[in-house]
mmCIF file of the N, C-alpha and C atoms, coordinates in Angstrom:
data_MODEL
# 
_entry.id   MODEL 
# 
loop_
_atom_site.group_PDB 
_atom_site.id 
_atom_site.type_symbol 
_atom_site.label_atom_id 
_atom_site.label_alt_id 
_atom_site.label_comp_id 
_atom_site.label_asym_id 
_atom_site.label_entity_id 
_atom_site.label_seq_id 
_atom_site.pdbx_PDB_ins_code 
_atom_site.Cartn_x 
_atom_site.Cartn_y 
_atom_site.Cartn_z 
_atom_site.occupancy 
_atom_site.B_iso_or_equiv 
_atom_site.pdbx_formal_charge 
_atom_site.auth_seq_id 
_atom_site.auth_comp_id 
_atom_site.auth_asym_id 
_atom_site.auth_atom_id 
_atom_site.pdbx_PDB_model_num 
ATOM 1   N N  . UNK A 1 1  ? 111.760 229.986 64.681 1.00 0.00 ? 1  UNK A N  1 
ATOM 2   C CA . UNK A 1 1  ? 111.954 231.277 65.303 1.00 0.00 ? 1  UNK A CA 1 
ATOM 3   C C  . UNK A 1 1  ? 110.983 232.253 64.661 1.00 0.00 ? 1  UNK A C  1 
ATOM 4   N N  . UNK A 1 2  ? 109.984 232.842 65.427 1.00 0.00 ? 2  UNK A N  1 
ATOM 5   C CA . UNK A 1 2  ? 109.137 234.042 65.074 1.00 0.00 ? 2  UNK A CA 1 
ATOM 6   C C  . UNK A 1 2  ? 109.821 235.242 65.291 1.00 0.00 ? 2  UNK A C  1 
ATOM 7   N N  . UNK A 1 3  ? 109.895 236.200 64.210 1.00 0.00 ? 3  UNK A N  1 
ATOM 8   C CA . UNK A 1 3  ? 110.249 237.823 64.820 1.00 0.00 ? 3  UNK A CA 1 
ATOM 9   C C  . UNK A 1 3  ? 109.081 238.801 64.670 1.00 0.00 ? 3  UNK A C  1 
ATOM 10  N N  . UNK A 1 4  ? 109.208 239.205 65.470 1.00 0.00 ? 4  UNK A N  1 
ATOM 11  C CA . UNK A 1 4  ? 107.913 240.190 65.589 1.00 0.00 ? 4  UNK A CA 1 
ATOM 12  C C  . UNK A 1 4  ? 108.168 241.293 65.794 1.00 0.00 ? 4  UNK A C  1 
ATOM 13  N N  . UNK A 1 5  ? 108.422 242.882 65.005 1.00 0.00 ? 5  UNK A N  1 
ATOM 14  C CA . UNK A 1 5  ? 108.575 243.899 64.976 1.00 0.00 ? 5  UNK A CA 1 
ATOM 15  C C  . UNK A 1 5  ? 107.866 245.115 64.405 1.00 0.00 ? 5  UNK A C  1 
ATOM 16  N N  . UNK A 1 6  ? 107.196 246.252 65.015 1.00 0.00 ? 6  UNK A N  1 
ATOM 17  C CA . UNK A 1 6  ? 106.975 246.928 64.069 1.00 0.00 ? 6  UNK A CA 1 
ATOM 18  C C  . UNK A 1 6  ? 107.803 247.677 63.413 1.00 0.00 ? 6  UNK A C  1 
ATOM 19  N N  . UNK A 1 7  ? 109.471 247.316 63.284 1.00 0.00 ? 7  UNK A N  1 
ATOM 20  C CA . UNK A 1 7  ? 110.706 248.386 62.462 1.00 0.00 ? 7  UNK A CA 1 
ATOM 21  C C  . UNK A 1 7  ? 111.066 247.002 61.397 1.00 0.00 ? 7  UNK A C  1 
ATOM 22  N N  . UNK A 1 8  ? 110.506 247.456 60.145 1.00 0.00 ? 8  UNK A N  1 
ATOM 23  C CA . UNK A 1 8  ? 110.765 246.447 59.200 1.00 0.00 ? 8  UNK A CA 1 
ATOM 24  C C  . UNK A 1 8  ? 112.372 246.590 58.888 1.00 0.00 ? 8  UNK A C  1 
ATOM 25  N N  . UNK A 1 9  ? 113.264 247.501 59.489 1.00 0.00 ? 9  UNK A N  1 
ATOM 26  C CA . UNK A 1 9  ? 114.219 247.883 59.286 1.00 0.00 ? 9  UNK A CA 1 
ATOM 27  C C  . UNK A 1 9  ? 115.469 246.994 60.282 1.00 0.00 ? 9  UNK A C  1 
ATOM 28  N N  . UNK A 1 10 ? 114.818 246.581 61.872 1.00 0.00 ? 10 UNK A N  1 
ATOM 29  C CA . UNK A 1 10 ? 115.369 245.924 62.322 1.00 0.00 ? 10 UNK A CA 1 
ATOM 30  C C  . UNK A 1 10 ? 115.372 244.279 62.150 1.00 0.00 ? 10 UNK A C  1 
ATOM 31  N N  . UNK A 1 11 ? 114.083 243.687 61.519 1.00 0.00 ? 11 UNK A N  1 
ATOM 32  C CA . UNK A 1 11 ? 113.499 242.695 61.135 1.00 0.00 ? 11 UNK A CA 1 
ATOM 33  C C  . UNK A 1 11 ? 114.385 242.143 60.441 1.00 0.00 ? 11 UNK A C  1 
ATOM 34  N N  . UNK A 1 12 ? 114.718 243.180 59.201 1.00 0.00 ? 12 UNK A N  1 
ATOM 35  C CA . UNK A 1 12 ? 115.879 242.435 57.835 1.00 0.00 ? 12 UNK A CA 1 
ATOM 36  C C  . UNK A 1 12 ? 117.207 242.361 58.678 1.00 0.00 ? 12 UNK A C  1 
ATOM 37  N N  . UNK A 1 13 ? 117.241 243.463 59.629 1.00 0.00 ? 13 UNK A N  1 
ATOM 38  C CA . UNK A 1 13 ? 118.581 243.418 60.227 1.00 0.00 ? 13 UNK A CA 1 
ATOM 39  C C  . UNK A 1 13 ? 119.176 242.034 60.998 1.00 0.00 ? 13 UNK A C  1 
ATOM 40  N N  . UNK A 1 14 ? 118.426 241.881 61.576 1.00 0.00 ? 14 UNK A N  1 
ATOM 41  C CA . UNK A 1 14 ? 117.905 240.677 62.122 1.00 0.00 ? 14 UNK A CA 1 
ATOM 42  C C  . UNK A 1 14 ? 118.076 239.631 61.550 1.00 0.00 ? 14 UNK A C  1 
ATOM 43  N N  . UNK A 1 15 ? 117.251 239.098 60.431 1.00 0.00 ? 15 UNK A N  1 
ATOM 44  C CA . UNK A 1 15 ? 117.741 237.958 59.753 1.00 0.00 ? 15 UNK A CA 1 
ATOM 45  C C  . UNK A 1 15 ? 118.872 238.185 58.879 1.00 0.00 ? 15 UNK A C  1 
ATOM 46  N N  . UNK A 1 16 ? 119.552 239.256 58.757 1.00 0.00 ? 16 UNK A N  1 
ATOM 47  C CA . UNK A 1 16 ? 120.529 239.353 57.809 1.00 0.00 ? 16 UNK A CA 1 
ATOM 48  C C  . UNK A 1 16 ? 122.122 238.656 58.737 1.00 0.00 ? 16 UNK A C  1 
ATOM 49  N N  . UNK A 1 17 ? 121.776 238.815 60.040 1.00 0.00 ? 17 UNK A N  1 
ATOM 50  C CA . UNK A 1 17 ? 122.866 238.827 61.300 1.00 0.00 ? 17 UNK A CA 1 
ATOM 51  C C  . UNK A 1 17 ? 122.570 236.892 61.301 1.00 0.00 ? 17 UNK A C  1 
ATOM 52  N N  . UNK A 1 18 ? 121.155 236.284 61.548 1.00 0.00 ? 18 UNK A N  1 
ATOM 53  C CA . UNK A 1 18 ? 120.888 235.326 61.986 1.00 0.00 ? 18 UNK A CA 1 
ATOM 54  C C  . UNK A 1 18 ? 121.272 234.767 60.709 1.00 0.00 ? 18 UNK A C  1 
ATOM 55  N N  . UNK A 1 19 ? 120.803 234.784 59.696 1.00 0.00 ? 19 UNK A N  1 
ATOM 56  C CA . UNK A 1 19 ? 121.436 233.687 58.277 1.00 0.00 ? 19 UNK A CA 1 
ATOM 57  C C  . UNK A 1 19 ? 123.256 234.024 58.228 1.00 0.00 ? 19 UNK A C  1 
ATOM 58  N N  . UNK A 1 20 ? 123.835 234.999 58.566 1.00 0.00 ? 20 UNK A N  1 
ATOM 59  C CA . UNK A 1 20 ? 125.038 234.757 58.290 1.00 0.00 ? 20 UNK A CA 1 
ATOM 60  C C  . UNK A 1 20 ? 125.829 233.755 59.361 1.00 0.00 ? 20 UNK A C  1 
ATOM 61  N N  . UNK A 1 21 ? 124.526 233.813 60.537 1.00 0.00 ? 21 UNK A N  1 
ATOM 62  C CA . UNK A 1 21 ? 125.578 232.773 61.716 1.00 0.00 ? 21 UNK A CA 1 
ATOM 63  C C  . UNK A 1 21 ? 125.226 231.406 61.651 1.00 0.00 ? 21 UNK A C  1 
ATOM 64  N N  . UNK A 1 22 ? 123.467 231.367 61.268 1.00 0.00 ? 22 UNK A N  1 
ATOM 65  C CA . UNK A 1 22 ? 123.215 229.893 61.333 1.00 0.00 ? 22 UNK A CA 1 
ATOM 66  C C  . UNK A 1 22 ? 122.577 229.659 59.592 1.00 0.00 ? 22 UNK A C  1 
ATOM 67  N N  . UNK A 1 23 ? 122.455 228.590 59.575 1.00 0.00 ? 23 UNK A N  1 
ATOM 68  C CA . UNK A 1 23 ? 121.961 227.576 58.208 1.00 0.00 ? 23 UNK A CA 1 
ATOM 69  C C  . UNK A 1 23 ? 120.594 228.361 58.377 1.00 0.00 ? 23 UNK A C  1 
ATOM 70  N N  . UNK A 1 24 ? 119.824 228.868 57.530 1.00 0.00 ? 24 UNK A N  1 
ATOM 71  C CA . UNK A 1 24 ? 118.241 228.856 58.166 1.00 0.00 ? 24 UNK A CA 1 
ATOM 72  C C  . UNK A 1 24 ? 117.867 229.275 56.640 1.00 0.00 ? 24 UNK A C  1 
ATOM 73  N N  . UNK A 1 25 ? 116.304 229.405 56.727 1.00 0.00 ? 25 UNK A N  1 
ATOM 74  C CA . UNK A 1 25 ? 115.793 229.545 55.643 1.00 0.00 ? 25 UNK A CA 1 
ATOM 75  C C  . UNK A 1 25 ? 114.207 230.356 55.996 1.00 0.00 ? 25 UNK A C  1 
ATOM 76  N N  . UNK A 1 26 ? 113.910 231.589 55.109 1.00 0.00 ? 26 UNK A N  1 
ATOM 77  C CA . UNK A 1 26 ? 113.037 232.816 55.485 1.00 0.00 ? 26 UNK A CA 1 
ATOM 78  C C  . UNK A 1 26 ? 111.751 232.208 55.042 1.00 0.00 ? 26 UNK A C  1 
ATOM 79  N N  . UNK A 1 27 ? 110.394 231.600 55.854 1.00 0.00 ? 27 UNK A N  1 
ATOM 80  C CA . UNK A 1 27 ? 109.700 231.422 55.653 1.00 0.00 ? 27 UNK A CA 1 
ATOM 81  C C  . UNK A 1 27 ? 108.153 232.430 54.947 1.00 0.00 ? 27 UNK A C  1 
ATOM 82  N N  . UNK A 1 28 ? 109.423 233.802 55.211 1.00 0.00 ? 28 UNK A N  1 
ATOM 83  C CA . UNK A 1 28 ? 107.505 234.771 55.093 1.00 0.00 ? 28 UNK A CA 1 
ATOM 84  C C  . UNK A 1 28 ? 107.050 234.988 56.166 1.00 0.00 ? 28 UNK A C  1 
ATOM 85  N N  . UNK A 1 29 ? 106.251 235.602 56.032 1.00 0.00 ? 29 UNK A N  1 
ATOM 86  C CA . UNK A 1 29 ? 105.008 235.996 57.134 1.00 0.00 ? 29 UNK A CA 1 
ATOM 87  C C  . UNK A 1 29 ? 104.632 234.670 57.378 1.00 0.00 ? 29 UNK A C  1 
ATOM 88  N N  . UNK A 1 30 ? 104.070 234.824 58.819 1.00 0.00 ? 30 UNK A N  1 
ATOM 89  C CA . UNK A 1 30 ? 103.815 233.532 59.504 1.00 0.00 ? 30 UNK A CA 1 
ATOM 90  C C  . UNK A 1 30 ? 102.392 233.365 59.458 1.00 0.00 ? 30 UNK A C  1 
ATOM 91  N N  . UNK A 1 31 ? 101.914 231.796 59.383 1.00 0.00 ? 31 UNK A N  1 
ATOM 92  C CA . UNK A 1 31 ? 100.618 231.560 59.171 1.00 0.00 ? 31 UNK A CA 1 
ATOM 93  C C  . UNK A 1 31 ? 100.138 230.550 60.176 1.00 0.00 ? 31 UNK A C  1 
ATOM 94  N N  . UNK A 1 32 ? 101.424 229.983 60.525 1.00 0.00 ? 32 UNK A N  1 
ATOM 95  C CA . UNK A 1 32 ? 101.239 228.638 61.849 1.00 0.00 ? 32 UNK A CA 1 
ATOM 96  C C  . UNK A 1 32 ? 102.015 228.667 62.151 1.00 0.00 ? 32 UNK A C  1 
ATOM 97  N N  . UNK A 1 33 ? 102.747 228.271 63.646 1.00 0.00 ? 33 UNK A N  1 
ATOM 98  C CA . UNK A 1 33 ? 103.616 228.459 64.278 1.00 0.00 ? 33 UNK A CA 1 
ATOM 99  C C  . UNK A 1 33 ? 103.106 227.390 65.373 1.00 0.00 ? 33 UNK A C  1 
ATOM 100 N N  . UNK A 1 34 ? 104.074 226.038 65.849 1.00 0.00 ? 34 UNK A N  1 
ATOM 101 C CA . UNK A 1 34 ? 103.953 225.268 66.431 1.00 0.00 ? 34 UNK A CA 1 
ATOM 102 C C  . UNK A 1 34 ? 102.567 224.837 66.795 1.00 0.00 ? 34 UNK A C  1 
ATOM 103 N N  . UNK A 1 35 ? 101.953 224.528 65.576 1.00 0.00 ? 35 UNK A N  1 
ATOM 104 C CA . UNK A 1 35 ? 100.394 224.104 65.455 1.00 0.00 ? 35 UNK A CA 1 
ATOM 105 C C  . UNK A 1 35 ? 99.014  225.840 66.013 1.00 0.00 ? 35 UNK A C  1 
ATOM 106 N N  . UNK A 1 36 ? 99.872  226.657 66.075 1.00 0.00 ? 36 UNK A N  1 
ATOM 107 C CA . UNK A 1 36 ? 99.167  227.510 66.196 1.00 0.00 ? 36 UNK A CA 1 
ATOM 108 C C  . UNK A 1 36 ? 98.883  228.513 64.899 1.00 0.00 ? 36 UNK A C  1 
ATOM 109 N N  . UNK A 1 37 ? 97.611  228.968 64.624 1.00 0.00 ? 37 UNK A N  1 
ATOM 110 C CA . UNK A 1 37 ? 97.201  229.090 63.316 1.00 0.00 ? 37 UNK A CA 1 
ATOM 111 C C  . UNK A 1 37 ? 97.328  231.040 64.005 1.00 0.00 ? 37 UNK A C  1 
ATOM 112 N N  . UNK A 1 38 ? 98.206  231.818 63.310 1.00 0.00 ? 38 UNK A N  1 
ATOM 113 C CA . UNK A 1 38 ? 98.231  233.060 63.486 1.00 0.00 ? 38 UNK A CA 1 
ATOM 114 C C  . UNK A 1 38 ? 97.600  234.233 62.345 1.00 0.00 ? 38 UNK A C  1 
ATOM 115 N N  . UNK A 1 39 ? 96.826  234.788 62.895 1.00 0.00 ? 39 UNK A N  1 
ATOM 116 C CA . UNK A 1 39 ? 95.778  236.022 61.759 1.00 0.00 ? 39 UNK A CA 1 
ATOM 117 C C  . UNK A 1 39 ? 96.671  237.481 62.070 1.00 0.00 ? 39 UNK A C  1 
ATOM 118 N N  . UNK A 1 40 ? 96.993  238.480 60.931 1.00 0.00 ? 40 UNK A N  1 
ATOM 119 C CA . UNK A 1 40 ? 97.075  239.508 61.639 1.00 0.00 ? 40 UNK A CA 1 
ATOM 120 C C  . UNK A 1 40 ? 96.402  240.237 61.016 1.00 0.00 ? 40 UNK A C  1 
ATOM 121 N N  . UNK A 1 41 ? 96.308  241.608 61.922 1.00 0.00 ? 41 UNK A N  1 
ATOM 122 C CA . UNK A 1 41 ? 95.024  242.535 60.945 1.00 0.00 ? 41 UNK A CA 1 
ATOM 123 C C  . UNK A 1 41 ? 96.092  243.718 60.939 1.00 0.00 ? 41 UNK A C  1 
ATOM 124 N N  . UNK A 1 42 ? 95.515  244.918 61.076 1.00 0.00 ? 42 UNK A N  1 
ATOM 125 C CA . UNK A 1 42 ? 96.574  245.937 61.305 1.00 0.00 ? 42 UNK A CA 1 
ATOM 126 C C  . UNK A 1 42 ? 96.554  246.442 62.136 1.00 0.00 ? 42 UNK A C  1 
ATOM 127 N N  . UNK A 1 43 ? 96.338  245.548 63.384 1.00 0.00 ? 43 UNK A N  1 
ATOM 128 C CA . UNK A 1 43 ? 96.610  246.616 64.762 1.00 0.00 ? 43 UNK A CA 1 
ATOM 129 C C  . UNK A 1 43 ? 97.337  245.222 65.523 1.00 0.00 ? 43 UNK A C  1 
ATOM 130 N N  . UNK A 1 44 ? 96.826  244.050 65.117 1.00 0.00 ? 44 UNK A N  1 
ATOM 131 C CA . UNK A 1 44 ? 97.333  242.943 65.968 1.00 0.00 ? 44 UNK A CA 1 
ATOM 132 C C  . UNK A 1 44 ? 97.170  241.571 65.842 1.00 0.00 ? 44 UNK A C  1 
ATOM 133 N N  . UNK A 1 45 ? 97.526  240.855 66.685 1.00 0.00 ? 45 UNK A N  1 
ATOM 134 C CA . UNK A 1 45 ? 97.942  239.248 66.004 1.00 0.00 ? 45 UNK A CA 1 
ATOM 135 C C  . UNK A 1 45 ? 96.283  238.170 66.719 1.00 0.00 ? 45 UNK A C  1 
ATOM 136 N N  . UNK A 1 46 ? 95.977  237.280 66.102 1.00 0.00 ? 46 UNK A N  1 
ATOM 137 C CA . UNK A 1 46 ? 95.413  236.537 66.706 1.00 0.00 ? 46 UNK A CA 1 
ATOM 138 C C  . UNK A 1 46 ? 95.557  235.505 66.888 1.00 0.00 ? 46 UNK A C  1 
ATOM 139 N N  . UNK A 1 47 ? 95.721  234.403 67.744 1.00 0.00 ? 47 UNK A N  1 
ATOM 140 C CA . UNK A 1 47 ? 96.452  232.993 67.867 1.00 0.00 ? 47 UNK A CA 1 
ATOM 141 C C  . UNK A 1 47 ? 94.965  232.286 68.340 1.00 0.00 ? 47 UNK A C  1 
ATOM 142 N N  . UNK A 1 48 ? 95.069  230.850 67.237 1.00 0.00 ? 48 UNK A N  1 
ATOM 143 C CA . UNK A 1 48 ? 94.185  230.179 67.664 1.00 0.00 ? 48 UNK A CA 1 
ATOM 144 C C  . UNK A 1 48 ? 94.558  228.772 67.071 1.00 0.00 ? 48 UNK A C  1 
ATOM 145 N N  . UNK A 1 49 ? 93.797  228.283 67.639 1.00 0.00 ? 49 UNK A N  1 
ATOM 146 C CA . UNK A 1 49 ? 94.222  226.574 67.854 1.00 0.00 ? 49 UNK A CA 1 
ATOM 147 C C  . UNK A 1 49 ? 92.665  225.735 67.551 1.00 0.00 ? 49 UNK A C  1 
ATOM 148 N N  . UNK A 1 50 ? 91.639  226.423 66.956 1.00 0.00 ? 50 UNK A N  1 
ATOM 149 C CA . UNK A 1 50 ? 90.600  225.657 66.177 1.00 0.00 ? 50 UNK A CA 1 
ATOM 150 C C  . UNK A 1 50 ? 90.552  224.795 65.617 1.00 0.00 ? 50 UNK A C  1 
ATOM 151 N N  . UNK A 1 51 ? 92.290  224.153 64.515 1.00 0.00 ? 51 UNK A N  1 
ATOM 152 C CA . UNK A 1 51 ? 92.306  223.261 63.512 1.00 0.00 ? 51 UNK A CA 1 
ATOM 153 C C  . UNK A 1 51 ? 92.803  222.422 64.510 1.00 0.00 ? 51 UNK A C  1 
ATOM 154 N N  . UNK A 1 52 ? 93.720  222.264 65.788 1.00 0.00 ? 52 UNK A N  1 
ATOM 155 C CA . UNK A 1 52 ? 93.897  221.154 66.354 1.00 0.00 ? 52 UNK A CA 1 
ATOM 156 C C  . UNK A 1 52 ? 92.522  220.630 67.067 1.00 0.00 ? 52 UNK A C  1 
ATOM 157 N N  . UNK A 1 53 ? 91.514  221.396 67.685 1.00 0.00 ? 53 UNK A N  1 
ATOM 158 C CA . UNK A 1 53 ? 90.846  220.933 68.298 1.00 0.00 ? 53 UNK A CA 1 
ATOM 159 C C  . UNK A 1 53 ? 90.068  220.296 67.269 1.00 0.00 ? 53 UNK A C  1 
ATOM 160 N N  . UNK A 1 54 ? 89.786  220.843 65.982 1.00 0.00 ? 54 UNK A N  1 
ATOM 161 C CA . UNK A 1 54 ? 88.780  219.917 65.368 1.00 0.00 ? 54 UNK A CA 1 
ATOM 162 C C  . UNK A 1 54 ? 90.032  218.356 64.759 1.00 0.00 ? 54 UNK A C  1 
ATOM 163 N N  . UNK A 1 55 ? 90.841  218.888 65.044 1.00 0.00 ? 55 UNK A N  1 
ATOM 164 C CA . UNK A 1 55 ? 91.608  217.338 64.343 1.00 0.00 ? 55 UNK A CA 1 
ATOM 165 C C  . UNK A 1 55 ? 91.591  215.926 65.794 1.00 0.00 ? 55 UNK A C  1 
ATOM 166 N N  . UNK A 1 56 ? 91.396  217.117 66.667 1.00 0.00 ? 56 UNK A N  1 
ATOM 167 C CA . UNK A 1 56 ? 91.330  215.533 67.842 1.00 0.00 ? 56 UNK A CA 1 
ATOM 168 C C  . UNK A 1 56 ? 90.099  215.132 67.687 1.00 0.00 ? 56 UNK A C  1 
ATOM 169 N N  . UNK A 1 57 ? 88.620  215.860 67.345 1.00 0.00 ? 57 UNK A N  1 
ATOM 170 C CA . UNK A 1 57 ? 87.294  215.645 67.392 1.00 0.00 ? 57 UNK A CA 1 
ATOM 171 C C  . UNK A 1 57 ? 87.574  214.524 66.282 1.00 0.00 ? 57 UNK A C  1 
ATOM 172 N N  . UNK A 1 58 ? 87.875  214.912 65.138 1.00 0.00 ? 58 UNK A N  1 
ATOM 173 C CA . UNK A 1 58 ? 87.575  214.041 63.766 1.00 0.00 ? 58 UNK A CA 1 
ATOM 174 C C  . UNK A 1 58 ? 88.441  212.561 64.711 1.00 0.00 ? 58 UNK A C  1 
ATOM 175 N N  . UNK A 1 59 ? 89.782  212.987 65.334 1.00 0.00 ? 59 UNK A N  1 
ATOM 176 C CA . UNK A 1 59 ? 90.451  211.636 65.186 1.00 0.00 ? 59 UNK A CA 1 
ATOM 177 C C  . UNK A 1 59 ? 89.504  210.496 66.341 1.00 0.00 ? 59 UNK A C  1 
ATOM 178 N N  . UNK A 1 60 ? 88.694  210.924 67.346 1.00 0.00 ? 60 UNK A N  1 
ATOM 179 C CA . UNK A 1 60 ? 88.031  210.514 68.213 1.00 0.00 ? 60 UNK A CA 1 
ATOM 180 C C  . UNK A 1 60 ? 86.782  209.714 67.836 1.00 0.00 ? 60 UNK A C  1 
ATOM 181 N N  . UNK A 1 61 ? 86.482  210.784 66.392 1.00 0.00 ? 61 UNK A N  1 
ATOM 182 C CA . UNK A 1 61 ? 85.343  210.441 65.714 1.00 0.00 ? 61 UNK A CA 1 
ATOM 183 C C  . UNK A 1 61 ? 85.436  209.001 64.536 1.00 0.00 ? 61 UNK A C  1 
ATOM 184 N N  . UNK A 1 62 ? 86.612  208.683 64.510 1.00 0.00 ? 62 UNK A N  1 
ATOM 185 C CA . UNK A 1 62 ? 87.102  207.735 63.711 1.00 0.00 ? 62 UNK A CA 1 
ATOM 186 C C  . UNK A 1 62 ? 87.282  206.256 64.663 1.00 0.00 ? 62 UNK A C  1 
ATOM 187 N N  . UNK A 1 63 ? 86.893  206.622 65.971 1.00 0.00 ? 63 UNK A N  1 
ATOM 188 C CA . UNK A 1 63 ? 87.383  205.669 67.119 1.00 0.00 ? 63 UNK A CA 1 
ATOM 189 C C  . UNK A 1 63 ? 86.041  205.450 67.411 1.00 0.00 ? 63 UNK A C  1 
ATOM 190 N N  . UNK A 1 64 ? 84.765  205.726 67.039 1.00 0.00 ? 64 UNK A N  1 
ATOM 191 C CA . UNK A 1 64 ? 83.222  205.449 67.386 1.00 0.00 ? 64 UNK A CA 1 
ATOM 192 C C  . UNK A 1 64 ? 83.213  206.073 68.822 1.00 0.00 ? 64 UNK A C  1 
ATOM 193 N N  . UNK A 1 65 ? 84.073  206.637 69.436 1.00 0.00 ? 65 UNK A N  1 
ATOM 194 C CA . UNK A 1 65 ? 83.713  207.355 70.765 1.00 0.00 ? 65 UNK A CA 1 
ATOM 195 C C  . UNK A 1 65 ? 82.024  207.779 70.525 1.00 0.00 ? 65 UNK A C  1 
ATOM 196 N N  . UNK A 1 66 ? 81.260  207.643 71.316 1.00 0.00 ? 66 UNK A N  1 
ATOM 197 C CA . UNK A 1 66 ? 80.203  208.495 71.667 1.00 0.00 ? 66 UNK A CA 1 
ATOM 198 C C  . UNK A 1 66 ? 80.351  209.478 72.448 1.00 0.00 ? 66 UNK A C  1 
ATOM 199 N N  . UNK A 1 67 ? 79.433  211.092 72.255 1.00 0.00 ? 67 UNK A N  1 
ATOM 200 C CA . UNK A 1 67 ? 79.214  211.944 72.929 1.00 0.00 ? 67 UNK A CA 1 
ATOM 201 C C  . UNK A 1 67 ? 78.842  211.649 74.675 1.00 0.00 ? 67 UNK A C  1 
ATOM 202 N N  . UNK A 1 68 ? 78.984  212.257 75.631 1.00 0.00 ? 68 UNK A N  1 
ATOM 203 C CA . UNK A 1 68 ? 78.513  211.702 76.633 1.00 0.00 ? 68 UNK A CA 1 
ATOM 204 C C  . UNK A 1 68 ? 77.986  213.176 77.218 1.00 0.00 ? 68 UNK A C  1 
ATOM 205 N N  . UNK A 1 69 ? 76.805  214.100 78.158 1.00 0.00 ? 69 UNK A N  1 
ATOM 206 C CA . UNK A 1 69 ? 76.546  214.502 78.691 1.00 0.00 ? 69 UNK A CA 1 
ATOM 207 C C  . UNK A 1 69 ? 76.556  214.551 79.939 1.00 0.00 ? 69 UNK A C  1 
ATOM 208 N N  . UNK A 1 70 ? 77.582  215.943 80.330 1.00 0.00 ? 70 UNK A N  1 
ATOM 209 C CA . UNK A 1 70 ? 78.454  216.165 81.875 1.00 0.00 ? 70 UNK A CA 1 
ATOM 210 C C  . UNK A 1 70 ? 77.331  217.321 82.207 1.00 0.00 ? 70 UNK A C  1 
ATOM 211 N N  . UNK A 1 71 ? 76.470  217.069 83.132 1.00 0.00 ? 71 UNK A N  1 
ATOM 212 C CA . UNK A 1 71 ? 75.606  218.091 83.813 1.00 0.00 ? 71 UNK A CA 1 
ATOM 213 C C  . UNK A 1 71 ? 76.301  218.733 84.589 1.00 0.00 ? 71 UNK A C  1 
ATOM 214 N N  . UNK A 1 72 ? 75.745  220.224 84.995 1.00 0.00 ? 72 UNK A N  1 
ATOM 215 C CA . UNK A 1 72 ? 76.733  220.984 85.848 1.00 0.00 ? 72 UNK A CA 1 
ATOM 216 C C  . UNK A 1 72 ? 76.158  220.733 87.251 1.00 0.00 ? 72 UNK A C  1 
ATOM 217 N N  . UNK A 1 73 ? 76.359  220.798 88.302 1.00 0.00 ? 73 UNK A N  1 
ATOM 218 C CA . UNK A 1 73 ? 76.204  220.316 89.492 1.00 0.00 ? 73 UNK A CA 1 
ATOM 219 C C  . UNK A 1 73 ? 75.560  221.417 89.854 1.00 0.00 ? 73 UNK A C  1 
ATOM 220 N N  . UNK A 1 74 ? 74.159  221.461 90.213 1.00 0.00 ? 74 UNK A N  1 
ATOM 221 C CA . UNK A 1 74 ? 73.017  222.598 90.376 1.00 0.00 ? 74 UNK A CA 1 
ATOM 222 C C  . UNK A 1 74 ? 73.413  223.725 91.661 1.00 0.00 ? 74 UNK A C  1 
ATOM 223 N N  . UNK A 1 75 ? 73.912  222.987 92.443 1.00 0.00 ? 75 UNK A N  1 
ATOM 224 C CA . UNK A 1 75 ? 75.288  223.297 93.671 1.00 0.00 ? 75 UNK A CA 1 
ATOM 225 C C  . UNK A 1 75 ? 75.882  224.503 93.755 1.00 0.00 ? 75 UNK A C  1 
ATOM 226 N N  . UNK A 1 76 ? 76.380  224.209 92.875 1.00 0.00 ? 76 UNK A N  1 
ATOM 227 C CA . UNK A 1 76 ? 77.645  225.564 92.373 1.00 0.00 ? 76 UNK A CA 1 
ATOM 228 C C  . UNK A 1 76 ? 76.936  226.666 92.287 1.00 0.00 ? 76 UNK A C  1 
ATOM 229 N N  . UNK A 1 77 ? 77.340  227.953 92.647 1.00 0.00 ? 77 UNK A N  1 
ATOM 230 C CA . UNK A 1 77 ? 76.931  229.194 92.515 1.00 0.00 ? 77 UNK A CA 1 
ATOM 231 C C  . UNK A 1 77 ? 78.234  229.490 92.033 1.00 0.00 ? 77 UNK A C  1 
ATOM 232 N N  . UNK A 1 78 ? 77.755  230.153 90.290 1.00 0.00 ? 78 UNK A N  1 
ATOM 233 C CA . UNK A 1 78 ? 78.840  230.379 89.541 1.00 0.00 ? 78 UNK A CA 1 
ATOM 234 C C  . UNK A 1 78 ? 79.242  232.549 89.816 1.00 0.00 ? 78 UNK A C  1 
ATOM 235 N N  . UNK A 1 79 ? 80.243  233.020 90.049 1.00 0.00 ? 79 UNK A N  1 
ATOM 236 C CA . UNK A 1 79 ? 80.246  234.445 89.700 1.00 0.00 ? 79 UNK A CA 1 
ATOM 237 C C  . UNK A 1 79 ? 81.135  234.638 88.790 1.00 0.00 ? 79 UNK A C  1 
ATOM 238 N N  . UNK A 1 80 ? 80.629  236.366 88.863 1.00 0.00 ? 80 UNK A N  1 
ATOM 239 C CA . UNK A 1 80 ? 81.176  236.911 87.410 1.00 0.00 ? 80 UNK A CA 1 
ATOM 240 C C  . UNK A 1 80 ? 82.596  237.233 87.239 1.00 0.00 ? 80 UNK A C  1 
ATOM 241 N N  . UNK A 1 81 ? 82.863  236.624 86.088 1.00 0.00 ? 81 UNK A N  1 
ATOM 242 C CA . UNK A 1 81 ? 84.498  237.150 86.704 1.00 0.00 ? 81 UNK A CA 1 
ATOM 243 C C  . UNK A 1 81 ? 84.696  238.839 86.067 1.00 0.00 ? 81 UNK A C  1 
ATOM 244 N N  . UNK A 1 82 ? 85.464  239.557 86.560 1.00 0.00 ? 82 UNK A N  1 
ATOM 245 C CA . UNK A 1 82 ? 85.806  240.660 86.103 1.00 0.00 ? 82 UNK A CA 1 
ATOM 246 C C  . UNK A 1 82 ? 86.965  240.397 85.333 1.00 0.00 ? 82 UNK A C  1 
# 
């Protein structure tokens, strides 16, 4: 369970209500969250998933997979998205 508040006041309130009903245990500030690697700065959160993608590369890379080159189909007229 992530809580996310800017009232550090409701936050404790919060887990003070949730540990008296269930078994649980206060991890801290969050750093990963269901394989997602979370940054915060002081305006906001960033979620990224860099360490899984390089863990499927390495595990692929352990399987001798070779690289293969997917050309884009000259065809396509790509636009901009707004």
């Amino acid at each position: 369970l992530l809580i996310i508040s800017n009232n550090i006041d409701g936050i404790k309130e919060t887990k003070l209500f949730l540990s008296s009903t269930f078994k649980m245990k206060d991890l801290g500030e969050v750093d990963t969250i269901l394989d997602i690697k979370v940054k915060k700065d002081s305006e906001s959160f960033t979620l990224s998933q860099s360490h899984y993608v390089d863990s499927v590369i390495n595990k692929f890379k352990h399987l001798n997979i070779k690289e293969a080159n997917t050309p884009i189909d000259p065809n396509i007229n790509s636009i901009k998205n707004e």
